[in-house]
Predicted model as a PDB file, atoms N, CA, C, CB and O in Angstrom, pLDDT in the B-factor column:
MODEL        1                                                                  
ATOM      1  N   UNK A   1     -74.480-228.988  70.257  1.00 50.00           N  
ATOM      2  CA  UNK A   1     -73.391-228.343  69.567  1.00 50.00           C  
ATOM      3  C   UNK A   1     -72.842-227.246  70.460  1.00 50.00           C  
ATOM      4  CB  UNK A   1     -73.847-227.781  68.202  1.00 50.00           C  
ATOM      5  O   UNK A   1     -73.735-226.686  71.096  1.00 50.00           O  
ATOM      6  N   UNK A   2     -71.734-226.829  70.663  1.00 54.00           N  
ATOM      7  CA  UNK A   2     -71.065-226.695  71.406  1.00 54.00           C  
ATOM      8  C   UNK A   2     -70.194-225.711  70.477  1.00 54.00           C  
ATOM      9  CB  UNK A   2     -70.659-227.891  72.014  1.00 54.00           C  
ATOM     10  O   UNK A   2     -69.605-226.033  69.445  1.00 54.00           O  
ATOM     11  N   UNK A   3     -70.251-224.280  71.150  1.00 55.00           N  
ATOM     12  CA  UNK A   3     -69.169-222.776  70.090  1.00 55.00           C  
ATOM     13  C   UNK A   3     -68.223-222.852  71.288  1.00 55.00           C  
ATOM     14  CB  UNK A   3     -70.070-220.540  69.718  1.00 55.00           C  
ATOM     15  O   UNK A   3     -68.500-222.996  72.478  1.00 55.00           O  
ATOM     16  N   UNK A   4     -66.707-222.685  70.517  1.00 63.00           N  
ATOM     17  CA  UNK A   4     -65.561-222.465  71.098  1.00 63.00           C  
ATOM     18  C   UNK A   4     -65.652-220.963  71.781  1.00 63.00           C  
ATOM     19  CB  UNK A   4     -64.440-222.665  70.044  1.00 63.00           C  
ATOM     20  O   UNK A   4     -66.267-219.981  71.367  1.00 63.00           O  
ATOM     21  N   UNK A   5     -65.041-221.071  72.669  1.00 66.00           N  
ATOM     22  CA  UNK A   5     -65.092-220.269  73.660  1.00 66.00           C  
ATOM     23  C   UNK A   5     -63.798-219.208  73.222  1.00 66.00           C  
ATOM     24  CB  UNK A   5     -65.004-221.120  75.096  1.00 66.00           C  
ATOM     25  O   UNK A   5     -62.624-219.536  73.045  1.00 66.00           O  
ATOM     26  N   UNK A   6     -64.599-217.377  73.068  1.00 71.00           N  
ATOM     27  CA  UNK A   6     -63.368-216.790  72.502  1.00 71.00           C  
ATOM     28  C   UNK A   6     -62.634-215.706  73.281  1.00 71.00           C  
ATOM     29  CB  UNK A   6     -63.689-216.242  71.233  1.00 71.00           C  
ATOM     30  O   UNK A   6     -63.210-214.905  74.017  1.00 71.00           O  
ATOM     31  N   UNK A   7     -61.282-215.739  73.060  1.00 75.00           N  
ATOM     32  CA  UNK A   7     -60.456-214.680  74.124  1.00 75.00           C  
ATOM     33  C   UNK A   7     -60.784-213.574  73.077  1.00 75.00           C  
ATOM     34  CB  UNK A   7     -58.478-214.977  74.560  1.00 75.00           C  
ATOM     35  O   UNK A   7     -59.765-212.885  73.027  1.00 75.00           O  
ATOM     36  N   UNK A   8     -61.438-213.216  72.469  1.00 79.00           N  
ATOM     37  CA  UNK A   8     -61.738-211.597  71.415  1.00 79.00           C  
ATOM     38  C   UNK A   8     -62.512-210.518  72.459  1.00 79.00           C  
ATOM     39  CB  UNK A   8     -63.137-211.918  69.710  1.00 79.00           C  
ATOM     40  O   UNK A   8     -63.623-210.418  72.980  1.00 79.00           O  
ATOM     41  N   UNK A   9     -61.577-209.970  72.446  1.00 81.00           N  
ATOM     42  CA  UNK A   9     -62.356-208.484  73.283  1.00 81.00           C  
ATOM     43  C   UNK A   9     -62.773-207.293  72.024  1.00 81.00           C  
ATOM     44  CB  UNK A   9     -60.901-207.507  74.619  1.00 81.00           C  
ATOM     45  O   UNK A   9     -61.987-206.631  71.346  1.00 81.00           O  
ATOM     46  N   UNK A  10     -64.143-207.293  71.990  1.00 82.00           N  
ATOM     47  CA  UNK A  10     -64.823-206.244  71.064  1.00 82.00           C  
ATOM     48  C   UNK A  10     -64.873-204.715  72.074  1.00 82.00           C  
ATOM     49  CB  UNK A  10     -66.626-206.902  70.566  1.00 82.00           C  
ATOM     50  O   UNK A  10     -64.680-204.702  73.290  1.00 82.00           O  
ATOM     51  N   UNK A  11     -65.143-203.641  71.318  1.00 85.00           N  
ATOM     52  CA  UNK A  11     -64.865-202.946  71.923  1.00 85.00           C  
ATOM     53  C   UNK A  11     -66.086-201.250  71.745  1.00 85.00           C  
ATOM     54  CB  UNK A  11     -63.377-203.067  71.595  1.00 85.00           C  
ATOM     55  O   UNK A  11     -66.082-200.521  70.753  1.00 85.00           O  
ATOM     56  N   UNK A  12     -66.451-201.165  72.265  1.00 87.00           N  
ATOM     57  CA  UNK A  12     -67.779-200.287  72.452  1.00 87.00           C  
ATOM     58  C   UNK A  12     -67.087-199.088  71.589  1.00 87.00           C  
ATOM     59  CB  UNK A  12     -68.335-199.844  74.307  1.00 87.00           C  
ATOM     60  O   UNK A  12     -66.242-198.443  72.210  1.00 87.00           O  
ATOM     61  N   UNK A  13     -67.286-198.782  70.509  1.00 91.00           N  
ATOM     62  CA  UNK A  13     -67.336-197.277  69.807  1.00 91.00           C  
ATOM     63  C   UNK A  13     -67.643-195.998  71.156  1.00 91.00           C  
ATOM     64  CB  UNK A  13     -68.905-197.279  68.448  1.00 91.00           C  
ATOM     65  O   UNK A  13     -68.589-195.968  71.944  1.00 91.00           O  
ATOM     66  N   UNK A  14     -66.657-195.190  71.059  1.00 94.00           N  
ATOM     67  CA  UNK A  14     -66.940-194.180  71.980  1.00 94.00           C  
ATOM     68  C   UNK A  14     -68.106-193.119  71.174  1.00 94.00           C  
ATOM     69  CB  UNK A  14     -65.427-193.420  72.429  1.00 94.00           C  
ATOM     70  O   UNK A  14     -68.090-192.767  69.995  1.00 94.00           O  
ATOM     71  N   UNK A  15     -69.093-192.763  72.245  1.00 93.00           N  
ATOM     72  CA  UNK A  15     -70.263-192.079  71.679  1.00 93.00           C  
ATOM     73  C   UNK A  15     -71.292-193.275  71.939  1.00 93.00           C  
ATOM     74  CB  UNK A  15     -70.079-191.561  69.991  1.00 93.00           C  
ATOM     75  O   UNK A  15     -72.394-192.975  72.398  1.00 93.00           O  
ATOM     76  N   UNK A  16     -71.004-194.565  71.680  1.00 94.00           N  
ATOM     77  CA  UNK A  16     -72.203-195.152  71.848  1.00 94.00           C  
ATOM     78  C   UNK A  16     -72.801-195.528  72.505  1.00 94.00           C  
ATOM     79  CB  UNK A  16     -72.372-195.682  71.530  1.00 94.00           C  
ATOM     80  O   UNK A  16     -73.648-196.333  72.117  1.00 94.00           O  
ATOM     81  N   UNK A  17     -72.722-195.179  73.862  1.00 94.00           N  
ATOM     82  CA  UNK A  17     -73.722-195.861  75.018  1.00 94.00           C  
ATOM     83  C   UNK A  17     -74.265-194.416  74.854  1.00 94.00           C  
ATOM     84  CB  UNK A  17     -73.088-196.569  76.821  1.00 94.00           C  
ATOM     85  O   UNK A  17     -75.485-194.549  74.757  1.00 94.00           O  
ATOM     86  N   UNK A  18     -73.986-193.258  74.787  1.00 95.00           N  
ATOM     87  CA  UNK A  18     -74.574-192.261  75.111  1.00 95.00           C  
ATOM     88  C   UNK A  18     -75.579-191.602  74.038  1.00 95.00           C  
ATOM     89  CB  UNK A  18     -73.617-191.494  75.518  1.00 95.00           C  
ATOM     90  O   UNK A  18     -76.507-190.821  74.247  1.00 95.00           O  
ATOM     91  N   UNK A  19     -75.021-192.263  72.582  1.00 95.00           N  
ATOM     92  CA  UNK A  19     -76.535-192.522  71.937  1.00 95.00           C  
ATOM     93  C   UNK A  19     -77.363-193.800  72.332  1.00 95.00           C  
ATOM     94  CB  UNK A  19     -76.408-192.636  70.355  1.00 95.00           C  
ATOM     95  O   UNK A  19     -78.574-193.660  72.161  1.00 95.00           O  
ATOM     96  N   UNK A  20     -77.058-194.718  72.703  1.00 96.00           N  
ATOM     97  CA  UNK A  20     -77.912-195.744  73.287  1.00 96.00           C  
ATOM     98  C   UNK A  20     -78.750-194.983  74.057  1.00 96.00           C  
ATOM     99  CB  UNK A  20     -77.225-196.836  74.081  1.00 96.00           C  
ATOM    100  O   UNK A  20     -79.890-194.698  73.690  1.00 96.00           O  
ATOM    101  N   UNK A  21     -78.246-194.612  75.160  1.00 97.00           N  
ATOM    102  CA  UNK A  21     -78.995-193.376  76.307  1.00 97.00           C  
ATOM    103  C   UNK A  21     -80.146-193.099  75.516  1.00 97.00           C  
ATOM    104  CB  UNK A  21     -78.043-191.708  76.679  1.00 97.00           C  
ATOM    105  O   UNK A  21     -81.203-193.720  75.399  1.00 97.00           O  
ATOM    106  N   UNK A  22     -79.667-191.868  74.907  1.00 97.00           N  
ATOM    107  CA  UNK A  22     -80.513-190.928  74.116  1.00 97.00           C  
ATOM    108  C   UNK A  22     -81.663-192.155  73.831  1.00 97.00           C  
ATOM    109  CB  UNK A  22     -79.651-190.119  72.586  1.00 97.00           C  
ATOM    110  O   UNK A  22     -82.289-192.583  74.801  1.00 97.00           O  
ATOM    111  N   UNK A  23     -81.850-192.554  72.851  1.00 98.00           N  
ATOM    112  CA  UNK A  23     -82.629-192.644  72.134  1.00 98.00           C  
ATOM    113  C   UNK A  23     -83.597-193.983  73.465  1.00 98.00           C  
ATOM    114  CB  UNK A  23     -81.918-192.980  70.450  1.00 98.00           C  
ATOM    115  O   UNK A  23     -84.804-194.204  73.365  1.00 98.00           O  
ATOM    116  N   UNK A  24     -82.880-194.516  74.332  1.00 98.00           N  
ATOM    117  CA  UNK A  24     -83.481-194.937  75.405  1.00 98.00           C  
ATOM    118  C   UNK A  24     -84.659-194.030  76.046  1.00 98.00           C  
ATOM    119  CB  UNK A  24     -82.461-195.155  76.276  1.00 98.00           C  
ATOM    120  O   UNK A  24     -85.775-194.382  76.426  1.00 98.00           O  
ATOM    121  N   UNK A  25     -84.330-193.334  76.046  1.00 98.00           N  
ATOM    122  CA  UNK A  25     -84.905-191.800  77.364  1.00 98.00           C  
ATOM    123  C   UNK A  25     -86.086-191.423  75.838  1.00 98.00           C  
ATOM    124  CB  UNK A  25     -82.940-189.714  78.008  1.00 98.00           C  
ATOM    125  O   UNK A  25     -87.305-191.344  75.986  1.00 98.00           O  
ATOM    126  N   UNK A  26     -85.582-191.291  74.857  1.00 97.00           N  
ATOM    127  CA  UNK A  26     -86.889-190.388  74.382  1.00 97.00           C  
ATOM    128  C   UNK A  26     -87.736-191.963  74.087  1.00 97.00           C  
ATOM    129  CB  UNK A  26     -86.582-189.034  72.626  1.00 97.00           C  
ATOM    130  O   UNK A  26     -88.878-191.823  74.523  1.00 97.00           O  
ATOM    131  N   UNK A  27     -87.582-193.136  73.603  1.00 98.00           N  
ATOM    132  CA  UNK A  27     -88.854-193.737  73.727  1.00 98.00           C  
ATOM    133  C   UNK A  27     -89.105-194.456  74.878  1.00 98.00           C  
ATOM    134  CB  UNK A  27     -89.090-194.524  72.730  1.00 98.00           C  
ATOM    135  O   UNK A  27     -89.489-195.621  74.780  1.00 98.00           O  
ATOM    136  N   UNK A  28     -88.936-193.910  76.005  1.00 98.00           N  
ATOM    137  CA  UNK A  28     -89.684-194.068  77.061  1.00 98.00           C  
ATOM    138  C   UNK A  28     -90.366-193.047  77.257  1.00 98.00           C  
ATOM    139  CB  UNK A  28     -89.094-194.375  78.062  1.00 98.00           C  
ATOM    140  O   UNK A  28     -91.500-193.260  77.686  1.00 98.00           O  
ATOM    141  N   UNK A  29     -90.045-191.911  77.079  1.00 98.00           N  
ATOM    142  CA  UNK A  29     -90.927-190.397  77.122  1.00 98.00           C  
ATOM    143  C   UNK A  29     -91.926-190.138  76.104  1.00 98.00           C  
ATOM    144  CB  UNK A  29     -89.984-189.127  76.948  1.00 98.00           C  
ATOM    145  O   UNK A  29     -92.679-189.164  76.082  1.00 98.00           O  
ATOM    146  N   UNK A  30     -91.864-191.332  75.042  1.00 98.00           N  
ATOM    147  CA  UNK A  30     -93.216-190.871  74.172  1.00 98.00           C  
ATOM    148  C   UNK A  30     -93.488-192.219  73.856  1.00 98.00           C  
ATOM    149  CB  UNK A  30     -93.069-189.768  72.712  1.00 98.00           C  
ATOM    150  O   UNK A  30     -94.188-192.362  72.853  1.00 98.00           O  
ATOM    151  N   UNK A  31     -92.987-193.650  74.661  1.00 98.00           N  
ATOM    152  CA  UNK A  31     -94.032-194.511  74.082  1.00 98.00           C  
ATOM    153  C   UNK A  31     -94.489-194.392  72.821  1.00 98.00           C  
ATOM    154  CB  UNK A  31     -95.051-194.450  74.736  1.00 98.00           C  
ATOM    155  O   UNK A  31     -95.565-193.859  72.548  1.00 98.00           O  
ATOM    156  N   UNK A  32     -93.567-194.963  71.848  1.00 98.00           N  
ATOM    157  CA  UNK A  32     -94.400-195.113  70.579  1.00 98.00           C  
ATOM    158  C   UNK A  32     -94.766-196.438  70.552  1.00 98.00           C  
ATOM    159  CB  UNK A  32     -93.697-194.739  69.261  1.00 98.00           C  
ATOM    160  O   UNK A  32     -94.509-197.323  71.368  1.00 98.00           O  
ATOM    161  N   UNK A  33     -95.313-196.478  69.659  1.00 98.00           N  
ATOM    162  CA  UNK A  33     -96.147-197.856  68.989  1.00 98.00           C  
ATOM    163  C   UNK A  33     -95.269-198.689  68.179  1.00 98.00           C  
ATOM    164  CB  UNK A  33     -97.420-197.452  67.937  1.00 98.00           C  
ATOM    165  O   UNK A  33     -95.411-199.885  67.926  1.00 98.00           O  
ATOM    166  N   UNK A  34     -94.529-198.056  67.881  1.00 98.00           N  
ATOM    167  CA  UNK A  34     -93.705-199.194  66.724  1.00 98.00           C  
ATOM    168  C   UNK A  34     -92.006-198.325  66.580  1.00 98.00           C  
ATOM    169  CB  UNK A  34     -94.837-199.235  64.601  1.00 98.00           C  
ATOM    170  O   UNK A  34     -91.500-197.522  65.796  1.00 98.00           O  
ATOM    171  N   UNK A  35     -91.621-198.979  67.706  1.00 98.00           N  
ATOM    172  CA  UNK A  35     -89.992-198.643  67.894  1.00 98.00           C  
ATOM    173  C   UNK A  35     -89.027-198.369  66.985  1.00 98.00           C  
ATOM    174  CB  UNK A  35     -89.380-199.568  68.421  1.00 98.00           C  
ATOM    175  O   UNK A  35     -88.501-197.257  66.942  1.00 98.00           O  
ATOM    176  N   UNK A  36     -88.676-199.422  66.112  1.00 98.00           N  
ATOM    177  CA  UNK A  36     -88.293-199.629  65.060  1.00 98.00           C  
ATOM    178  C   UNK A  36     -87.811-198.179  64.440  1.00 98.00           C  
ATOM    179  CB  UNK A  36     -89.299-200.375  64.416  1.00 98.00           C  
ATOM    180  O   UNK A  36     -86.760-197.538  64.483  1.00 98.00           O  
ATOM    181  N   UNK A  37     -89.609-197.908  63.608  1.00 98.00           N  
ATOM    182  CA  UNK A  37     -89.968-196.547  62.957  1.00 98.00           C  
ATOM    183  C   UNK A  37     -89.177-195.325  63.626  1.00 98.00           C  
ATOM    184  CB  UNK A  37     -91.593-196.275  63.109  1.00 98.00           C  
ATOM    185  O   UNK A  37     -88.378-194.634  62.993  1.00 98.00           O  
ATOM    186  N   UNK A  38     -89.546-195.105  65.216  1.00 98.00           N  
ATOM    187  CA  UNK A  38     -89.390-194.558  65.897  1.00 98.00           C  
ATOM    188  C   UNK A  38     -87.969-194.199  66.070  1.00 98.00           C  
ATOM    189  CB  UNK A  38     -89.983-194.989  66.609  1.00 98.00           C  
ATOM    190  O   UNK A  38     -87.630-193.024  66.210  1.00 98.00           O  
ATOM    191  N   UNK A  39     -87.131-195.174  66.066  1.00 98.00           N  
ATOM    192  CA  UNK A  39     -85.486-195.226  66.324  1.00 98.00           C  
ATOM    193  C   UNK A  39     -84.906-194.180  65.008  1.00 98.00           C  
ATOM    194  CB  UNK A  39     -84.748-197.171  66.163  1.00 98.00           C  
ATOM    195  O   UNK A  39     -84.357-193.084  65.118  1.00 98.00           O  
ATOM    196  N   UNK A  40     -85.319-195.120  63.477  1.00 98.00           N  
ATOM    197  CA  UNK A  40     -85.028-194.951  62.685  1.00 98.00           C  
ATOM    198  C   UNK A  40     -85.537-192.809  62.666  1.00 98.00           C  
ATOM    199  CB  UNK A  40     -85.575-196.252  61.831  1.00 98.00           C  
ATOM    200  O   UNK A  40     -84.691-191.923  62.548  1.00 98.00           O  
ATOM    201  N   UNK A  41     -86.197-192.705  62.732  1.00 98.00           N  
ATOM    202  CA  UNK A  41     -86.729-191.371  62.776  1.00 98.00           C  
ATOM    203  C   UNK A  41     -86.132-190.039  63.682  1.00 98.00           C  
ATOM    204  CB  UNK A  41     -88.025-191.629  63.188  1.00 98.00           C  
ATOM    205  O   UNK A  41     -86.027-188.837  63.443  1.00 98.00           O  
ATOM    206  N   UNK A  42     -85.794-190.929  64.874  1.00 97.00           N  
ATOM    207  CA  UNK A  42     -84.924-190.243  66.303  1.00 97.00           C  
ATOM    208  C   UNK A  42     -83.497-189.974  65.474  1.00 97.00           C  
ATOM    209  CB  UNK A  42     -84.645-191.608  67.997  1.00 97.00           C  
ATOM    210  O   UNK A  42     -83.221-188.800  65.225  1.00 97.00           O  
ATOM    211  N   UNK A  43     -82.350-191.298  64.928  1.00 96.00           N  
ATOM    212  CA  UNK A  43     -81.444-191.032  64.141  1.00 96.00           C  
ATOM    213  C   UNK A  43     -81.294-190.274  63.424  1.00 96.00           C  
ATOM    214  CB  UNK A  43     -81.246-191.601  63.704  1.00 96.00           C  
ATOM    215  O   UNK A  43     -80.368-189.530  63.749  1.00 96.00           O  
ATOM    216  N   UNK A  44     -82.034-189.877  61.968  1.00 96.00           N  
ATOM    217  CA  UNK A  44     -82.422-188.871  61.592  1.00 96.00           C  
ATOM    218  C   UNK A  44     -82.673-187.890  61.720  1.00 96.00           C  
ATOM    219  CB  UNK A  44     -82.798-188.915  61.384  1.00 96.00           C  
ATOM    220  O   UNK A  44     -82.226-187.030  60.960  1.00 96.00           O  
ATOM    221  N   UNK A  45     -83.344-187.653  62.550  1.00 95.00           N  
ATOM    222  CA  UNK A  45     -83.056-186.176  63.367  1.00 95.00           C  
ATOM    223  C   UNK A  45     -81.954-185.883  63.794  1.00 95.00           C  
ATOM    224  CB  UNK A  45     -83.715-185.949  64.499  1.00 95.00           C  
ATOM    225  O   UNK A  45     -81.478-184.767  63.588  1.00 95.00           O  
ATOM    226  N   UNK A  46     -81.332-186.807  64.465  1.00 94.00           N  
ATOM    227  CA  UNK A  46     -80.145-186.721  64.975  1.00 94.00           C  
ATOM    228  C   UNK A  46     -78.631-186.119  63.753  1.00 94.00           C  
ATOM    229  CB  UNK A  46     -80.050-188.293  65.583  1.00 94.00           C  
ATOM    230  O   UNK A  46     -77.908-185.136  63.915  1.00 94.00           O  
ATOM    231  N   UNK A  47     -78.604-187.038  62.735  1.00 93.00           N  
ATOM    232  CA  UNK A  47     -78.265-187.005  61.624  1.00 93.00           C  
ATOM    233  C   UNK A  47     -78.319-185.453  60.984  1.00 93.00           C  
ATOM    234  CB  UNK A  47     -79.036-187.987  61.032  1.00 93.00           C  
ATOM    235  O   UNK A  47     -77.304-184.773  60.833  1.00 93.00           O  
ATOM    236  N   UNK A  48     -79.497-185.065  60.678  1.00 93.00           N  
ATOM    237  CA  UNK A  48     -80.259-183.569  60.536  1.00 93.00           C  
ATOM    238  C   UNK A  48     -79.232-182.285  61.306  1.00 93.00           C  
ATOM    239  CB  UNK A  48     -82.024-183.670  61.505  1.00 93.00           C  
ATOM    240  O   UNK A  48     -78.354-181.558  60.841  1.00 93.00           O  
ATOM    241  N   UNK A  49     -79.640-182.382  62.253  1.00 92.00           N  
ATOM    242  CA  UNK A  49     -78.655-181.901  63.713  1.00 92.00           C  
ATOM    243  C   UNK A  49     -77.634-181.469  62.951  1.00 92.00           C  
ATOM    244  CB  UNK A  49     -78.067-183.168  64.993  1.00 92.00           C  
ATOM    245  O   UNK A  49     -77.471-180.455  62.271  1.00 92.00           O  
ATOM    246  N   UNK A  50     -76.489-183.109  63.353  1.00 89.00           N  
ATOM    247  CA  UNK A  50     -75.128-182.937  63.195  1.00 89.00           C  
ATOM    248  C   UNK A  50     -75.042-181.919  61.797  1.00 89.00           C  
ATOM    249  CB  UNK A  50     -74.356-184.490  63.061  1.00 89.00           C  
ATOM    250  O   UNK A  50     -74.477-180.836  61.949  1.00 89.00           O  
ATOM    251  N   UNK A  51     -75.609-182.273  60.419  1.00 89.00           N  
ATOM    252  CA  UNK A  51     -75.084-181.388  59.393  1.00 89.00           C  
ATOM    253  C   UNK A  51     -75.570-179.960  59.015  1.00 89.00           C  
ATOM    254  CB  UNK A  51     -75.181-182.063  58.328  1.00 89.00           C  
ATOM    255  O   UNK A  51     -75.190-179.286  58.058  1.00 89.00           O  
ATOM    256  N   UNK A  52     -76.741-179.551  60.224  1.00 85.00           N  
ATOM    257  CA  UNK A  52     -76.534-178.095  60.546  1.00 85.00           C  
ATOM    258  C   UNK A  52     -75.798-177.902  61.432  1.00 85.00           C  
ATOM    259  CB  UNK A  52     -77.530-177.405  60.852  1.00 85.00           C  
ATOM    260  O   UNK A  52     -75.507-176.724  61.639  1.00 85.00           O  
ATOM    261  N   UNK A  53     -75.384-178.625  62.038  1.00 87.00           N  
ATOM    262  CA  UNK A  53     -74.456-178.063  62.923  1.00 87.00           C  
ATOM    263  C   UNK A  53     -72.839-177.933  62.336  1.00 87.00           C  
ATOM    264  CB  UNK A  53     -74.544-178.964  64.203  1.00 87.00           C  
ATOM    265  O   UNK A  53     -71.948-177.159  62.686  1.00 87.00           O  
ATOM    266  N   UNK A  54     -72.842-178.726  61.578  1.00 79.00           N  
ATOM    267  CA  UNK A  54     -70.982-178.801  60.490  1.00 79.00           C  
ATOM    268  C   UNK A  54     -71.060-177.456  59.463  1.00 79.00           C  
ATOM    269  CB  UNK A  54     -70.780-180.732  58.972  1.00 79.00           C  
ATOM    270  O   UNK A  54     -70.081-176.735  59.271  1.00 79.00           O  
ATOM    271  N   UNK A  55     -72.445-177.225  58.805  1.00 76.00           N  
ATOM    272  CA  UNK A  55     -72.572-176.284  58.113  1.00 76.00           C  
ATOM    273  C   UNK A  55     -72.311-174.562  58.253  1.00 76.00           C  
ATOM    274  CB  UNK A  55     -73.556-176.586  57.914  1.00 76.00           C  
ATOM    275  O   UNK A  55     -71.791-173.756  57.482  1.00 76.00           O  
ATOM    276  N   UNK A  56     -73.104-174.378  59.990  1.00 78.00           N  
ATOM    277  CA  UNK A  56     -72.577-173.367  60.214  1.00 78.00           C  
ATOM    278  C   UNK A  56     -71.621-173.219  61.220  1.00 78.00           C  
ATOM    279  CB  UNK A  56     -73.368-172.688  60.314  1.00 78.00           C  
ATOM    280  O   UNK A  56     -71.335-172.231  61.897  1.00 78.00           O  
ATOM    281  N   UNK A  57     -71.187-174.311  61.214  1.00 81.00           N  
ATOM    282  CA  UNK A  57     -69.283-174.141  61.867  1.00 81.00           C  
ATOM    283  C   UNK A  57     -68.803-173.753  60.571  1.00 81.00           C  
ATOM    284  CB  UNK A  57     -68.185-175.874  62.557  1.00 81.00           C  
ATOM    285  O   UNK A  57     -68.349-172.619  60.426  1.00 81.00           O  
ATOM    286  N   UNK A  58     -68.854-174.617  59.545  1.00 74.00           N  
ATOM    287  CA  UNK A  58     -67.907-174.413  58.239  1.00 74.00           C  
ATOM    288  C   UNK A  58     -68.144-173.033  57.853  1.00 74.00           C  
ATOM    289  CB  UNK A  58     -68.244-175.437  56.917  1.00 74.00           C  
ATOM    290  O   UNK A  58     -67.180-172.371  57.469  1.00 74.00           O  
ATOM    291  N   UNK A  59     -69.555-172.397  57.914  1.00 73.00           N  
ATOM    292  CA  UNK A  59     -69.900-170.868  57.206  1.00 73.00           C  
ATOM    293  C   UNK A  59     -69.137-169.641  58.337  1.00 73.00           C  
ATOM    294  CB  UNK A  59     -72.023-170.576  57.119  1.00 73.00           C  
ATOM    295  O   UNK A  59     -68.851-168.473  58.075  1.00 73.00           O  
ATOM    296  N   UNK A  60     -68.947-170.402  59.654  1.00 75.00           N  
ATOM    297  CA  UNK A  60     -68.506-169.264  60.360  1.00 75.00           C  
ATOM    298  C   UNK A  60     -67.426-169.246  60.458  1.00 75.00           C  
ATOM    299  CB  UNK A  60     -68.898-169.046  61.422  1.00 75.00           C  
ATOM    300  O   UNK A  60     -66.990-168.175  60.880  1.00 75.00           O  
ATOM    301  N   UNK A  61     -66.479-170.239  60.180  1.00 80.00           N  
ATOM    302  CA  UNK A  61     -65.152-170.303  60.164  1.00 80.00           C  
ATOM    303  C   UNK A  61     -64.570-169.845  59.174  1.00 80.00           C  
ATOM    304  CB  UNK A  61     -64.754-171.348  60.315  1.00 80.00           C  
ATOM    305  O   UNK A  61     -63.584-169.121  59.303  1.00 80.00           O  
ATOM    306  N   UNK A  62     -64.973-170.115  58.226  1.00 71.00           N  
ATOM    307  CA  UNK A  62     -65.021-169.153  56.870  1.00 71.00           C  
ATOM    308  C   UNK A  62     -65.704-167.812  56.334  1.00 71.00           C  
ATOM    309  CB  UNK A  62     -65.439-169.856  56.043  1.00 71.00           C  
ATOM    310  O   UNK A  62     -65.831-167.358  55.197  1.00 71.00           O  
ATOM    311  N   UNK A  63     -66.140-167.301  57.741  1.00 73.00           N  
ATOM    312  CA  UNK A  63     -66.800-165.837  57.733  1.00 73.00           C  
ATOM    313  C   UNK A  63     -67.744-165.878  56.523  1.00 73.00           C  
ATOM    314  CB  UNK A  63     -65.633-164.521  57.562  1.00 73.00           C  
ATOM    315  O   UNK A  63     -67.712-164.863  55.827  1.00 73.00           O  
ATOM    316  N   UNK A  64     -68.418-166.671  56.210  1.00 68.00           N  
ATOM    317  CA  UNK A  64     -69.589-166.730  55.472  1.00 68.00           C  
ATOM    318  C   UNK A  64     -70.897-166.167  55.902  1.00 68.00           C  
ATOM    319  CB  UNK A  64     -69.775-167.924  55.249  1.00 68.00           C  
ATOM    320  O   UNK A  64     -71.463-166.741  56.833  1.00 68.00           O  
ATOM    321  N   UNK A  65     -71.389-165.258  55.429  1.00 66.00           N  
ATOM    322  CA  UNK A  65     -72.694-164.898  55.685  1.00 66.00           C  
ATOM    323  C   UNK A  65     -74.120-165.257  54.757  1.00 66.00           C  
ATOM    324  CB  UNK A  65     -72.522-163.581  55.759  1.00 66.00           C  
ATOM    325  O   UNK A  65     -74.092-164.740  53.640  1.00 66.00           O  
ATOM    326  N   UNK A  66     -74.705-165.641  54.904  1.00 63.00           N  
ATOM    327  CA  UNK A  66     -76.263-166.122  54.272  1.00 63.00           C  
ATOM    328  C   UNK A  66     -77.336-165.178  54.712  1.00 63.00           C  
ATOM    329  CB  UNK A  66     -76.792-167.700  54.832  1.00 63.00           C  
ATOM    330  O   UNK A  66     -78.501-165.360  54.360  1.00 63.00           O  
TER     331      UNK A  66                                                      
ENDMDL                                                                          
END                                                                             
C-alpha cells in the first residue's frame, strides 16, 4: 500500500525547538528512569514558571504590592 505523496508544508510553532532543547539537556543531565514522568513534570514546572512570572508582571504593572 502505497500513501500519496504530499506538497503540505507543516510548520514548526516558534518556541518549539527551544523547548525541545530544554527539556533535551535536562534529561540528559539527570538521566531519569522513566522519561515520560519526567517530561510531563519538567513542563510543569515550566508551566509553574510562566504564571509566576505573568503574575508579578500583572502586580507590578499595576503597582500592586503583597
Amino acid at each position: 500500500m502505497s500513501v500519496p505523496f504530499s506538497n503540505t508544508k507543516l510548520r514548526i510553532p516558534e518556541g518549539f525547538q527551544n523547548l525541545l532543547i530544554g527539556l533535551s539537556t535536562e534529561i540528559l543531565r539527570n538521566q531519569p528512569n522513566n522519561i515520560p514522568v519526567f517530561a510531563a513534570e519538567y513542563f510543569e514546572k515550566l508551566l509553574q514558571k510562566r504564571d509566576r512570572t505573568l503574575l508579578v508582571t500583572f502586580l507590578f504593572s499595576h503597582h500592586i504590592c503583597i
